[in-house]
C-alpha positions, 0 to 999 in steps of 0.5 A: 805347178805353174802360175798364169794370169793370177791363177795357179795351175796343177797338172797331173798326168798320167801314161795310161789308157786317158779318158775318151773325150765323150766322157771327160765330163761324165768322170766329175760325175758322182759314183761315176765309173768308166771301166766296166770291170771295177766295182766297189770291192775292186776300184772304189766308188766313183766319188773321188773325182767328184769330191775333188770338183766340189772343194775346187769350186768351192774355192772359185777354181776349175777342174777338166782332163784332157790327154796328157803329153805322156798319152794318158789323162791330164787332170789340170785344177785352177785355182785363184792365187787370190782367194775372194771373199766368197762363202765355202758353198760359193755365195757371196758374203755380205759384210757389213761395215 
């Protein structure tokens, strides 16, 4: 965990096979699965990257994977060290005075 212009900034890597770049975005997708082997009895359902997009966006971040250092994925999320004054769905509030 770093902090860098006001943003704070986890990094999550790993040593395995990474993720090819054509399909880094395709991984927030929902149901989405990669390795054509896994199936919900063996890897799950594809939601939980998807998920983890959502609550990331919900509170003004972001999500990407790049290659990590250690030649696996780097998930990196960025989230405001400040929280704005911004509705869980992210629509802005109105506050009346």
């Amino acid at each position: 965990v770093t902090e860098q212009d006001g943003n704070l900034i986890l990094d999550v890597d790993d040593d395995g096979a990474g993720i090819a770049e054509h399909q880094r975005e395709r991984v927030f997708k929902p149901f989405a699965r990669l390795d054509k082997s896994r199936h919900r009895a063996s890897g799950g359902y594809g939601l939980g990257l998807s998920i983890v997009k959502r609550i990331v966006d919900w509170h003004g971040g972001d999500v990407a994977v790049a290659e990590s250092d250690w030649g696996g994925a780097r998930f990196r999320v960025i989230l405001p060290r400040e929280q704005r004054r911004q509705h869980v769905l992210g629509r802005q509030k109105t506050v009346k005075s």
